[in-house]
KETORLO-905117 format. One record per residue (C-alpha): residue number from 1; residue in one letter; x, y, z. Coordinates in steps of 0.2 Angstrom, whole numbers. Layout:
BEGIN
NUM|A|X|Y|Z
...
END
This chain:
BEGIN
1|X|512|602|539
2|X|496|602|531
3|X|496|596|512
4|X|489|610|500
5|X|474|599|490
6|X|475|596|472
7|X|462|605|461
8|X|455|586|457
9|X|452|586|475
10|X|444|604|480
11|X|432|599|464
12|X|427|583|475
13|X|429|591|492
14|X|412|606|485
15|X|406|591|475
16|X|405|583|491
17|X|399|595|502
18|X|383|601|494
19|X|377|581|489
20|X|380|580|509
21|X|371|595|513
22|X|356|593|500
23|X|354|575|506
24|X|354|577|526
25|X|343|595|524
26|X|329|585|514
27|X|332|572|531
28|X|326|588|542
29|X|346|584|551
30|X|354|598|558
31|X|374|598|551
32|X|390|603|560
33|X|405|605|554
34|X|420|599|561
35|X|439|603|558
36|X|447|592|546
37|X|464|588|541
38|X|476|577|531
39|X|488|574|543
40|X|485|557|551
41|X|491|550|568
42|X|506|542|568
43|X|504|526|579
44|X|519|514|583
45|X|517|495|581
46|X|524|478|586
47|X|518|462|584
48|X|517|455|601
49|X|527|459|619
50|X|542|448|615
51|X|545|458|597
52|X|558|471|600
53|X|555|478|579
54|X|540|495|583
55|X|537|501|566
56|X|528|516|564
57|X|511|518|553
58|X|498|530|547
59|X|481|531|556
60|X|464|539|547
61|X|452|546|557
62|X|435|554|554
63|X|439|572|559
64|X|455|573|548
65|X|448|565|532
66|X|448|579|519
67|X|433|587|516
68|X|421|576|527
69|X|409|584|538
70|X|395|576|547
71|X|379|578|557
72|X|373|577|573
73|X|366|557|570
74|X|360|550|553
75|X|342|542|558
76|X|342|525|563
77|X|328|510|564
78|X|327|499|580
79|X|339|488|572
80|X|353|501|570
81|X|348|502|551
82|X|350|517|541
83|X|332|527|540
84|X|336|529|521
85|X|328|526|502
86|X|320|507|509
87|X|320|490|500
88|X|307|477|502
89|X|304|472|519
90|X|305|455|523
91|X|307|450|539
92|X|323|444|541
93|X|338|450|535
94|X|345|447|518
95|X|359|456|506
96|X|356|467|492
97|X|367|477|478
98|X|361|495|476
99|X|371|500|461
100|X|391|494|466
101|X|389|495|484
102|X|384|479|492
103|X|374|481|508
104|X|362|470|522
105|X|345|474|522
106|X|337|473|538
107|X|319|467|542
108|X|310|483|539
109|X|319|486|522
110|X|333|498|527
111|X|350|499|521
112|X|361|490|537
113|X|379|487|542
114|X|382|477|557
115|X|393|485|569
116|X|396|471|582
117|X|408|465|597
118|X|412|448|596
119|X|411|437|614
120|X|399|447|619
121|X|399|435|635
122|X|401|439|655
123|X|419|431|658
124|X|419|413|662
125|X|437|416|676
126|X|434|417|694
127|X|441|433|693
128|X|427|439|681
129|X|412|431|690
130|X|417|440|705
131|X|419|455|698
132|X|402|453|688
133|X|392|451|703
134|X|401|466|711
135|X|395|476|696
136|X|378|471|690
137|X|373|457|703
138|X|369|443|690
139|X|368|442|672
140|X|352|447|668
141|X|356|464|674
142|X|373|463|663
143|X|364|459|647
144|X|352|474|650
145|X|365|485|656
146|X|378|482|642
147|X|368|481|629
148|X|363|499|632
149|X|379|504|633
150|X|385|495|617
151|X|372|502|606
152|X|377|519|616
153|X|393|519|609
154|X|386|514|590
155|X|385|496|591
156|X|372|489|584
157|X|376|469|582
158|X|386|454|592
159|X|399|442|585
160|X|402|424|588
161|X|403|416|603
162|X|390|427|613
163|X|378|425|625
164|X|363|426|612
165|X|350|416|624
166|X|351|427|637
167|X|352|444|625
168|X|337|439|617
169|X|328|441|634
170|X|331|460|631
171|X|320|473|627
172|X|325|475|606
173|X|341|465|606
174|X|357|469|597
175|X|357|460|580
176|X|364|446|585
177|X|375|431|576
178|X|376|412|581
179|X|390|399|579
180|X|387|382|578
181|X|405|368|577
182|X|399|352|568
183|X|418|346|562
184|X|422|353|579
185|X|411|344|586
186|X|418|329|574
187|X|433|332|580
188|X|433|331|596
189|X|426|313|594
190|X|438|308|583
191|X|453|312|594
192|X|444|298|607
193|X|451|287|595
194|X|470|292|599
195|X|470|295|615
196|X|465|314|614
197|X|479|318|606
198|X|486|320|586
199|X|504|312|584
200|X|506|326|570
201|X|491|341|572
202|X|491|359|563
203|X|489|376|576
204|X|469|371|577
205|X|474|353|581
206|X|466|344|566
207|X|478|326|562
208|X|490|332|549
209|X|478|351|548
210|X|466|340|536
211|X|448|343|541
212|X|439|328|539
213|X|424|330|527
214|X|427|316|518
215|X|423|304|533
216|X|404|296|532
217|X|404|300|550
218|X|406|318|548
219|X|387|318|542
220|X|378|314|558
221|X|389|329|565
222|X|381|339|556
223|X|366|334|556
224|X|366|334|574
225|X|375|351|578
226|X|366|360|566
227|X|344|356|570
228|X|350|363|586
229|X|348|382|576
230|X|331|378|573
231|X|324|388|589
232|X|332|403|581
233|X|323|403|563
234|X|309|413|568
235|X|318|428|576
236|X|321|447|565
237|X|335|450|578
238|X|346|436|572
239|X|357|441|558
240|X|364|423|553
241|X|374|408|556
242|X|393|404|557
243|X|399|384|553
244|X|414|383|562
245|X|428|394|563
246|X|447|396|554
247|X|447|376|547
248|X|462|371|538
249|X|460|374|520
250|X|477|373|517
251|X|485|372|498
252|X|494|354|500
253|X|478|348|507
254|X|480|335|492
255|X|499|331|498
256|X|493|330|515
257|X|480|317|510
258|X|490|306|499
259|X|506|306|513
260|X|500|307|528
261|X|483|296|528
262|X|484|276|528
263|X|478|270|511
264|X|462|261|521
265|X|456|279|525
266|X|441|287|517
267|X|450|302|517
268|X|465|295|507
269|X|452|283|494
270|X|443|298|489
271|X|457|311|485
272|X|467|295|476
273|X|452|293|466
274|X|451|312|463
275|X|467|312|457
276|X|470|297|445
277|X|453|303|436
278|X|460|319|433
279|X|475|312|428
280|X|468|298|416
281|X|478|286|426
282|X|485|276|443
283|X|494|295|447
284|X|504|297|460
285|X|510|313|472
286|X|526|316|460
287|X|512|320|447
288|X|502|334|456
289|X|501|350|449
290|X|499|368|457
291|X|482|368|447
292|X|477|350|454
293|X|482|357|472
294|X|470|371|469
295|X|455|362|459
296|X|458|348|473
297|X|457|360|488
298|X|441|368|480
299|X|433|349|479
300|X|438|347|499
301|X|431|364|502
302|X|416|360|494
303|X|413|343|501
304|X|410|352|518
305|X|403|369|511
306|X|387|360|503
307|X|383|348|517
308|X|383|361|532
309|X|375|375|522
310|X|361|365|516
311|X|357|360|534
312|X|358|379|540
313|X|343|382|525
314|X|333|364|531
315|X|333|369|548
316|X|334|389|546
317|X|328|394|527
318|X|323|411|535
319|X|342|420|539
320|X|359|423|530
321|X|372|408|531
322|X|387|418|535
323|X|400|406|532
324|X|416|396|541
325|X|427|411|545
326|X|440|411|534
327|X|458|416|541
328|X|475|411|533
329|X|482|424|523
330|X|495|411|513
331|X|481|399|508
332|X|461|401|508
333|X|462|421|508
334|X|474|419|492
335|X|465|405|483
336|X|453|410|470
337|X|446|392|469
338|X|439|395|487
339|X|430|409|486
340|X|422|404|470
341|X|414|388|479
342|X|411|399|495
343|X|401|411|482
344|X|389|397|477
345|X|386|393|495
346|X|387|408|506
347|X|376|424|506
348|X|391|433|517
349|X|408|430|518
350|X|415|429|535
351|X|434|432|538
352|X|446|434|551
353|X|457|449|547
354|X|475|447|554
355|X|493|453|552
356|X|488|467|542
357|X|487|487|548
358|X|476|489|535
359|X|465|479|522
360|X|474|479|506
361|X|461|487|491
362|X|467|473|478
363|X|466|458|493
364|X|446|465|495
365|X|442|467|476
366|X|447|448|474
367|X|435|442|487
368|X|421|450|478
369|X|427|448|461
370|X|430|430|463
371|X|415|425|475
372|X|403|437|468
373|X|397|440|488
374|X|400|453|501
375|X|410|450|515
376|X|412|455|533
377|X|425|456|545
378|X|421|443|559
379|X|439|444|571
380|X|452|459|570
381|X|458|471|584
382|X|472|480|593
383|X|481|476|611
384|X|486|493|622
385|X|501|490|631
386|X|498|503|645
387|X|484|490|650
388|X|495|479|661
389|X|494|464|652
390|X|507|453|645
391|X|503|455|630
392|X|511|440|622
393|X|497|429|614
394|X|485|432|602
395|X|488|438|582
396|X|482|456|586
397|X|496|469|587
398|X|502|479|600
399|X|500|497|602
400|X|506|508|616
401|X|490|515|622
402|X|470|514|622
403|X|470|531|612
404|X|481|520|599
405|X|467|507|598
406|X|455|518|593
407|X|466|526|580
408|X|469|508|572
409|X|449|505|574
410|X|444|518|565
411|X|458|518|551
412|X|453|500|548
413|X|437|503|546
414|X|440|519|534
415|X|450|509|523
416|X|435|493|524
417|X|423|505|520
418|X|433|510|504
419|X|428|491|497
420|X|411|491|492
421|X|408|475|497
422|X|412|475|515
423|X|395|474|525
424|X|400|473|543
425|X|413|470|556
426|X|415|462|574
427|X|431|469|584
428|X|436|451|592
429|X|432|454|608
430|X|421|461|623
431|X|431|458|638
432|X|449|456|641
433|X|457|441|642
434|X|460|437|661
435|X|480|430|663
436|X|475|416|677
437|X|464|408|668
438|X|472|393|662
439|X|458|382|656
440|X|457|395|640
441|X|466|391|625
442|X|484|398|625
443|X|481|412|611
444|X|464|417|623
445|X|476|420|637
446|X|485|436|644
447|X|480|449|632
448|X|471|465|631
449|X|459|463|617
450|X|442|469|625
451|X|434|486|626
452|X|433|482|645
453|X|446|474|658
454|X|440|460|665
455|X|434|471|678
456|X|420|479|671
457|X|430|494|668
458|X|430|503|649
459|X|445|508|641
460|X|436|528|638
461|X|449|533|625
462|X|447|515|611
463|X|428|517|616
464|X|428|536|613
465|X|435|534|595
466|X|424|519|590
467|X|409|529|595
468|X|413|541|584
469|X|416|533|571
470|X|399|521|573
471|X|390|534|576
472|X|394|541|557
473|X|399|525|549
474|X|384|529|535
475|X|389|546|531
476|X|404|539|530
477|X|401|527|516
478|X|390|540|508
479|X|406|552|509
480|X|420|537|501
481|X|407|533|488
482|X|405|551|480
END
């Protein structure tokens, strides 16, 4: 049953209407209306294939938003940029705050948000490779072929983890992003020294989920891992850089380095010292605070924050630093002490979005509020369960079918969009998971996260909705804003 509006909302529904049709007729962009309605898609949910709880939830999409009509195609740059009311051109991308709404600003000046697929990489399987060569022949064909077809379907950028070397042989390449790992590249060394192998390791395998900034050797990590961006620095199709991804920034990362460290340990000196100077005194675990766990977590943050952003500016003063990917709802995504360092040092920031149906307003307000940055969704998405997969891996939620995807794609981004500070977003991934690949970590293993099957094949009906919702996604912002 249809809801009968409020008179608050027919005001803004003809308030609406003629700022949309005075904006696009000065454009020269022929409109159309379309049906709309209030009543949303009701789209069962469950966590993974071994949850018997479905929970039912509301999905937005465009059509039935209240009052929205939209046209043909807003104009758009080479970049995927909106053709609208330009900045200074630079060169490069950059961020800028027109009035509350914070938004990238591409090369040419234009207002930008990037749309992107995260692993935008042929499948490493056997499987995959077969079925790749079947397909396109090689990979240079690929590239060309689905790089089209992204930026068909209103795409206009890549995530982490993609094949950037190979799309930047491409006639006007999607606006890419690159990811370098110096503490993962630390750690791996480190763990040489036991063996290959942590007697006590958080989920991401760190030794007792501490990463280890404090270490003197960390520095030639990062040094070395990140001059290797330098190749990059002069290219207007590269959006930015990521350092890492989902570190343990956990809240008792004080605890954890007082207990769990031998004394001899740089890790271990420096938080002791920390800690007796705040105190005034030889202080011990019994006296640690909530607020000292909080200013103390800020210092570790920041000890790694500073080092690998300024070697992202030495060797790459030209693009945005994008961040370390933040992901765990329970400590850094909750901890205003973060954000604030992150603030000082990131121009985006970049955040796994997980075990949510929707962004939370109040949770998105914080980020801003406390960083005083924009932020973009760098990992989020949905898993069919008429795909044929398992199902069982991975910390997207299930839904019964493709269609359903595309229901949760495009209410997510509705509800993003509502924050003024959100400024992109990757759906994590390209290409389904293959199940008989082993060699991939457990959580990258038997699922259907991809807008493909690891056939080549697209999944028409999530591709369908996310097109739609793309293609509109500035006249969308313009409709939520007024």
């Amino acid at each position: 049953m249809k809801r009968k509006p409020t008179t608050k909302i027919a005001i803004q529904i003809i308030f609406i209407g003629l700022f949309t049709a005075a904006t696009f007729a000065q454009n020269n962009v022929s409109k159309t209306k379309l049906k709309v309605s209030n009543d949303y898609h009701e789209v069962m949910a469950r966590k993974n294939a071994d949850d018997t709880i479905w929970k039912s939830y509301k999905a937005k999409t465009i059509d039935k938003l209240p009052g929205f009509s939209y046209t043909k195609d807003p104009e758009t740059d080479l970049y995927g940029a909106w053709k609208i009311n330009p900045s200074k051109a630079t060169g490069f991308f950059r961020t800028e705050k027109r009035g509350d709404r914070w938004w990238i600003i591409d090369p040419d000046g234009n207002p930008f948000i990037h749309k992107g697929v995260a692993v935008f990489s042929p499948g490493t399987s056997e499987n995959q490779q077969k079925a790749l060569v079947s397909k396109y022949k090689n990979e240079k064909n690929w590239v060309s072929e689905e790089s089209d077809f992204l930026k068909q379907q209103g795409f206009n950028g890549t995530g982490a983890w993609s094949k950037v070397d190979l799309m930047r042989q491409t006639k006007n390449p999607l606006v890419y992003t690159v990811i370098v790992s110096p503490m993962g590249a630390y750690k791996q060394q480190h763990l040489k020294k036991f063996g290959g192998k942590y007697e006590e390791a958080g989920w991401q395998n760190f030794r007792y989920d501490l990463a280890m900034v404090f270490d003197p050797e960390f520095d030639a990590f990062v040094e070395k891992e990140i001059s290797k961006i330098a190749k990059y620095k002069n290219d207007k199709y590269l959006l930015g850089y990521f350092t890492d991804n989902e570190l343990p920034w956990v809240d008792d990362a004080l605890d954890r380095h007082l207990e769990k460290l031998d004394k001899k340990e740089t890790g271990y000196i420096v938080a002791k010292k920390w800690l007796d100077q705040r105190k005034g005194k030889d202080a011990s675990v019994e006296d640690i605070t909530e607020e000292d766990r909080q200013e103390f977590t800020a210092f570790y943050f920041e000890t790694y924050i500073k080092k690998v952003s300024e070697a992202v500016k030495k060797y790459d003063p030209n693009h945005l630093y994008l961040g370390c990917r933040f992901n765990q709802e329970l400590d850094e995504l909750d901890n205003p002490k973060i954000f604030e360092v992150a603030g000082k040092y990131m121009d985006v920031v970049s955040i796994n979005h997980y075990r949510k149906w929707e962004p939370v307003q109040s949770t998105l307000e914080n980020w801003e509020k406390w960083s005083g940055k924009p932020f973009i969704i760098t990992e989020w998405y949905a898993k069919g369960e008429d795909s044929g997969l398992p199902n069982k891996t991975g910390a997207g939620w299930n839904v019964p079918t493709q269609k359903d995807r595309g229901y949760f794609y495009q209410n997510f981004i509705i509800e993003l969009l509502k924050s003024k500070s959100c400024v992109g977003w990757h759906w994590f991934r390209y290409q389904d998971n293959d199940p008989e690949n082993l060699k991939t970590d457990y959580s990258n293993r038997d699922s259907n996260k991809g807008i493909i099957d690891s056939k080549y094949n697209y999944y028409k009906p999530l591709i369908e909705n996310m097109k739609v919702l793309n293609d509109h996604t500035y006249e969308l912002i313009q409709y939520l804003d007024k």
